[in-house]
C-alpha positions as CSV (number, residue, x, y, z in Angstrom):
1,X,72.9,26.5,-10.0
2,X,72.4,30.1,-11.8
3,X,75.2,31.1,-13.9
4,X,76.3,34.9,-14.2
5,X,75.8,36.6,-17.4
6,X,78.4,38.5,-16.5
7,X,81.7,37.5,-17.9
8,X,84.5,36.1,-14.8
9,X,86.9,38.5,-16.0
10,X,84.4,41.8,-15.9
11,X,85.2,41.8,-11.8
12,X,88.7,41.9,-12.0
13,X,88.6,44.1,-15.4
14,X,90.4,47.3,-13.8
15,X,94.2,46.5,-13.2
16,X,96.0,47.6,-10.5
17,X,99.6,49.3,-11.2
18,X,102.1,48.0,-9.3
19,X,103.0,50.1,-6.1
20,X,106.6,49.9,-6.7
21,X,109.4,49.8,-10.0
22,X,111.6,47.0,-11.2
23,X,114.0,48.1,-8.8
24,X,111.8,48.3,-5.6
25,X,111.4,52.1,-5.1
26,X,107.9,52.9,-3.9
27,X,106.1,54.9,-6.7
28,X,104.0,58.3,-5.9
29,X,101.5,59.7,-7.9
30,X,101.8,62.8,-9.3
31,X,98.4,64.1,-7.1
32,X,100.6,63.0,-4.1
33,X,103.7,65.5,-4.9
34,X,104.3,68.3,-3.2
35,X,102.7,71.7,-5.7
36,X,106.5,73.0,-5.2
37,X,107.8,69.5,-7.1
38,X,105.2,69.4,-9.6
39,X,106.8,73.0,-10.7
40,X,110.4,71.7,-10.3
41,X,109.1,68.5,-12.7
42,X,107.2,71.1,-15.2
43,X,110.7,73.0,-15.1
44,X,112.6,69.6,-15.9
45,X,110.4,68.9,-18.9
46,X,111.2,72.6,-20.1
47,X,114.6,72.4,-19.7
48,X,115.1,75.5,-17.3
49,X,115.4,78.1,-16.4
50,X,115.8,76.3,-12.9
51,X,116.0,78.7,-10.1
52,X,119.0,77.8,-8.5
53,X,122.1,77.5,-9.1
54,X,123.1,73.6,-8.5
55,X,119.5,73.1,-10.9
56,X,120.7,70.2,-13.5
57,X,124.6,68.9,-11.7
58,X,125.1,65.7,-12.2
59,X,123.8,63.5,-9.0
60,X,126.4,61.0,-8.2
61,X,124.0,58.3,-7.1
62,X,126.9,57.9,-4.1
63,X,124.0,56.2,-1.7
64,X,123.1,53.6,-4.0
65,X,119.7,54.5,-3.1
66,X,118.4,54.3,-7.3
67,X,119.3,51.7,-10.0
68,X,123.1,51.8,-10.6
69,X,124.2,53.9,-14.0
70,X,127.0,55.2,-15.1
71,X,128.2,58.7,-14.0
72,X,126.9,61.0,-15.7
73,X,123.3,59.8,-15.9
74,X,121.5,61.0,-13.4
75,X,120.8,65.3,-12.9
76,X,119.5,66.5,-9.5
77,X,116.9,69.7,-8.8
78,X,115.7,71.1,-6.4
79,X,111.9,71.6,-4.7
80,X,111.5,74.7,-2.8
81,X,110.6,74.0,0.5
82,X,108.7,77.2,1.8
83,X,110.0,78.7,4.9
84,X,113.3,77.4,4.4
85,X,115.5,79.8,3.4
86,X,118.3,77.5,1.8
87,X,117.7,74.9,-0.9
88,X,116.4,72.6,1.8
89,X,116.1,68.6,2.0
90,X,114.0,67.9,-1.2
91,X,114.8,67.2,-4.5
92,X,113.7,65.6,-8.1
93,X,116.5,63.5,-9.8
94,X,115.9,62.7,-13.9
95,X,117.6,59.9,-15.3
96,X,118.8,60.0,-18.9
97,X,115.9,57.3,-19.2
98,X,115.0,56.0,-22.8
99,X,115.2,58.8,-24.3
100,X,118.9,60.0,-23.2
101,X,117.4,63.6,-22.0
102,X,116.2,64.4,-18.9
103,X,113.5,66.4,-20.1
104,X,111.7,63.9,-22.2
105,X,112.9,60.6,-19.9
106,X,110.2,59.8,-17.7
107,X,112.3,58.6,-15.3
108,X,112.0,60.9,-11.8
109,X,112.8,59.9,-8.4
110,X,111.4,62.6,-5.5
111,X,113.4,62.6,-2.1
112,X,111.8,64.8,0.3
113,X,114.4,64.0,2.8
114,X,118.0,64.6,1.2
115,X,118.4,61.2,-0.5
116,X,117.6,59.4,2.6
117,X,114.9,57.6,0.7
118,X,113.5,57.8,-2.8
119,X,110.2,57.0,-4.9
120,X,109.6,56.6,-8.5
121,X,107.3,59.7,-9.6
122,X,104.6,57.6,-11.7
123,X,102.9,60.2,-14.4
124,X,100.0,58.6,-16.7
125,X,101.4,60.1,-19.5
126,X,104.8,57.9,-19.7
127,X,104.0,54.3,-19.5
């Protein structure tokens, strides 16, 4: 019997991330946002100026939809949903992650449907 002079782990060398987080949300890649929440996130990561209003409240996690925290720890933004001419159904929350600051956490969730459902944004950069 021929042996392979390739290695038996050079097949499997590319690992797969896992498709969802510790706590079971989904994850989305960045290419899969929305262009509209990829500016809300660039806005995030500079701290503002958000364009609305309610841009960086604290999100009271009242669903129970993302990993429980204390008050305080999660901020909500919105994504501009064109053609809709109030802040509409989707948003980006930040959790205070390991870094305490939203801006530098690399912890997102993206809702598209007003906190109905959530997944983990997954960015290359932060793991």
């Amino acid at each position: 019997m021929a042996q392979s002079a390739q290695p038996a782990s050079a097949s499997h060398s590319r690992v797969q991330a896992p498709s969802r987080d510790a706590a079971g949300l989904p994850y989305i890649e960045l290419r899969d946002l929305p262009r509209e929440a990829l500016d809300t996130l660039r806005l995030i990561k500079r701290s503002g100026p958000y364009p609305y209003q309610r841009d960086g409240v604290v999100f009271g996690n009242f669903e129970r939809k993302l990993p429980r925290q204390k008050r305080g720890y999660y901020t909500e933004y919105t994504v501009r949903t064109p053609g809709v001419r109030t802040r509409g159904a989707r948003r980006i929350i930040a959790g205070k992650g390991r870094t305490g600051n939203p801006a530098t956490s690399c912890e997102y969730y993206y809702t598209a449907d007003h906190y109905q459902s959530f997944s983990r944004i997954r960015e290359e950069s932060c793991r």
